[in-house]
N, C-alpha and C positions, 0 to 999 in steps of 0.2 A: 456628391459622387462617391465619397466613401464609402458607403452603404451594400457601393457594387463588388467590391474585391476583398479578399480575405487570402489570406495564402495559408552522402561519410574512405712403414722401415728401413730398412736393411738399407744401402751403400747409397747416399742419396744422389751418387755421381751415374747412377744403375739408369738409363731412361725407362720410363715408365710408361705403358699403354692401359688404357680401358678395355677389359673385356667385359661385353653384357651376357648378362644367360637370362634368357628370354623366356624360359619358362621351368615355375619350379614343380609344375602341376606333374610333370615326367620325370618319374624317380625309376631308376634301375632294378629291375625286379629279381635280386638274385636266389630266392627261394621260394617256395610255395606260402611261404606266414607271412612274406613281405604286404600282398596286396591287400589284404585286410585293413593293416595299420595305417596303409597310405590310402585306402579311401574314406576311415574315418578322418584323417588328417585333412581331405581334401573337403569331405562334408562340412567339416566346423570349418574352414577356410571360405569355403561358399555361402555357411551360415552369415558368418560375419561383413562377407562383403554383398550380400542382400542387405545387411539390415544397415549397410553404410547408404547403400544404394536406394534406400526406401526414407533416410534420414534426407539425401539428397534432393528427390522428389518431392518431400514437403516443403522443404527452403524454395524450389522453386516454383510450386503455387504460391508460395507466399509472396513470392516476387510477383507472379502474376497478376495476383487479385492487386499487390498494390498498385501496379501500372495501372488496372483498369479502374480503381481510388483516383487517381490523377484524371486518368483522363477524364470519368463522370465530374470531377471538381471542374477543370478546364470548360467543358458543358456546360455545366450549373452558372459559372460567372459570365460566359458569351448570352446565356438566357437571360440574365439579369442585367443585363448591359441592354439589352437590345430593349428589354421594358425601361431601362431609367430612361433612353435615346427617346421615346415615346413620350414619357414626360417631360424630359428636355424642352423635345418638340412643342409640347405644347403651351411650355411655361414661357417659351420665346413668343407664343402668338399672343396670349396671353398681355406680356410684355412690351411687345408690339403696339397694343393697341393703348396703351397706357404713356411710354414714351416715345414713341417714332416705331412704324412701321422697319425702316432699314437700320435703325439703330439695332433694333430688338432682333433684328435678324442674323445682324453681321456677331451680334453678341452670344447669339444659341451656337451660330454655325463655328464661331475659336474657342465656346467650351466644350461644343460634341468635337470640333478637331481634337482636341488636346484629352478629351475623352479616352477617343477611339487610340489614340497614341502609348495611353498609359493601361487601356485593356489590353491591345499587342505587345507591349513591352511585358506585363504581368501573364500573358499567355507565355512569349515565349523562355520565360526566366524559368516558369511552372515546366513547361516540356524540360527545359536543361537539366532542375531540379531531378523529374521523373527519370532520366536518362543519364544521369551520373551517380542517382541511389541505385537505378537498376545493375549498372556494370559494377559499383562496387561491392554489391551482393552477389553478383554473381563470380566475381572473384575471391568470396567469400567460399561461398561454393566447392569451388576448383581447387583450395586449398585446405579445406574440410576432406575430401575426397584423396587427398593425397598424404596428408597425417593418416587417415584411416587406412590406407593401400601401403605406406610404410612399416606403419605400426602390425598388421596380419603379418605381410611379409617376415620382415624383423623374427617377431614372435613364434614362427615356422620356420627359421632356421635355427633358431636359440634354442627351440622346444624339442624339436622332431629332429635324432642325429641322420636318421637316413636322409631324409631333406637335405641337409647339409651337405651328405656326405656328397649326396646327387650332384648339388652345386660341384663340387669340389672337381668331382668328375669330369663333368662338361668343360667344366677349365683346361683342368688336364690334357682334355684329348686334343685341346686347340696347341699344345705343346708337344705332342708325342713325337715328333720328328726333331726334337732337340735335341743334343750332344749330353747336356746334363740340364737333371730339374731340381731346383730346392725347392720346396711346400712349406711355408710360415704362417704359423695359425694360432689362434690365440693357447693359452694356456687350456680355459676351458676345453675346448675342442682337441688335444693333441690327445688326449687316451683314446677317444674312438676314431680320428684319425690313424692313429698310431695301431689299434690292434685292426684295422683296415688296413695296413699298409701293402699286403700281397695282393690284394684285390688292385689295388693303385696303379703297384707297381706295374703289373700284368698288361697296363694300358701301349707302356714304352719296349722295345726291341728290350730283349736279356741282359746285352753291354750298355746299357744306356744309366747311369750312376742317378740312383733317385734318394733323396732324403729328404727329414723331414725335421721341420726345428719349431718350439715352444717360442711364444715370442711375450713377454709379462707384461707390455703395455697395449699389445689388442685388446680391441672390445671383446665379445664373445663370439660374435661373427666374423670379424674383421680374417680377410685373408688375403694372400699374393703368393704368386709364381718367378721367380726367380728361374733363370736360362742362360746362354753365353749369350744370347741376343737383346735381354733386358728384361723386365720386369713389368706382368700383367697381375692387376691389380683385381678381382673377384669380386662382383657388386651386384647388385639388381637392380642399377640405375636404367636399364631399358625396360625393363618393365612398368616401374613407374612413371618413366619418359613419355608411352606407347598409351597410358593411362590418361595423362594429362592430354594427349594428344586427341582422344576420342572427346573429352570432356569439353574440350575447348571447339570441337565440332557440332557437339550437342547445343552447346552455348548457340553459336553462331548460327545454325537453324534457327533459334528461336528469334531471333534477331529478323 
């Protein structure tokens, strides 16, 4: 029977919120030179996340063809089962006639039992096999996809200060009716912050006391808003969030 089967900062007592800014693609356009630089920024931004997008689509034909590797293997051994049962058969009639008719009989029919017992157990091990390389590849996938949507992102705020400053913005306006605002940003970031700051300001009423402080252990991105109400933290975790979220739908279509 062998023959038939073969077979991975600042005041830490301050309460703190999430604010997301959902898209960095809308940058404020305050002069006629602006739109240029931000649609080459946005081109290479879109270059990068095709060719994430295109890296994506290969991993998952790859997946494909393997499922359909399993399944032809699955095939290939129910075909080859079903000819040794043939010989089986006949090596019991065979058998039969040598020593007892129901001897030979009862002896074909508890090796085809025990047969048929170890092709379905080696069928369905092959499925689980098939169906736990699948998911972990494709949770492969999803985190390929999310290095690469961090990493653009990231790289477009570090690179591009208008980007930034865009973020910056958006934050802001979600503060404009506060009493006072302080803006904490990394070192990198405080000179064009900083020679932005009338444009900032302009967001909040005239008496509304705004400032802005260096801070020496941010990252290069790293920022927060500080308020008498508490303190929102400036991320792109919804955009990555809203990424992961289509990716994990694509998934499960394919499913």
């Amino acid at each position: 029977m062998s023959k038939v089967f073969k077979s991975y900062q600042a005041n830490a007592e301050v309460p703190t919120r999430q604010i997301s800014i959902r898209n960095l693609n809308r940058v404020v356009e305050e002069n006629g030179d602006e739109p240029k630089a931000i649609d080459l920024a946005l081109l290479e931004r879109e270059r990068q996340l095709e060719s994430a997008q295109q890296s994506i689509e290969e991993e998952r034909e790859l997946i494909l063809h393997m499922r359909q590797t399993a399944a032809d293997d699955i095939e290939a051994m129910q075909t080859a089962w079903k000819e040794e049962r043939a010989q089986l058969e006949q090596q019991a009639y065979d058998e039969g006639f040598q020593i007892g008719f129901t001897e030979g009989r009862d002896k074909a029919l508890a090796e085809m039992k025990a047969a048929i017992e170890q092709a379905n157990e080696i069928t369905r091990k092959s499925k689980e096999i098939a169906e736990e390389y699948q998911a972990s590849q494709e949770r492969v996938i999803l985190e390929l996809a999310m290095k690469v949507a961090e990493r653009i992102l990231n790289e477009k705020l570090e690179e591009d200060e208008k980007q930034f400053l865009s973020v910056v913005k958006r934050a802001l306006m979600e503060v404009r009716e506060m009493k006072e605002v302080k803006l904490y940003v990394s070192v990198d970031k405080y000179d064009v912050v900083s020679a932005n700051r009338s444009e900032l300001a302009a967001i909040f009423p005239p008496d509304t006391p705004f400032l802005i402080f260096a801070t020496e252990d941010f990252d290069a991105t790293e920022c927060y808003i500080e308020t008498n109400h508490g303190r929102i933290v400036v991320s792109i975790d919804e955009q990555l969030n809203e990424l992961r979220e289509r990716l994990i739908e694509v998934l499960e279509k394919e499913d």
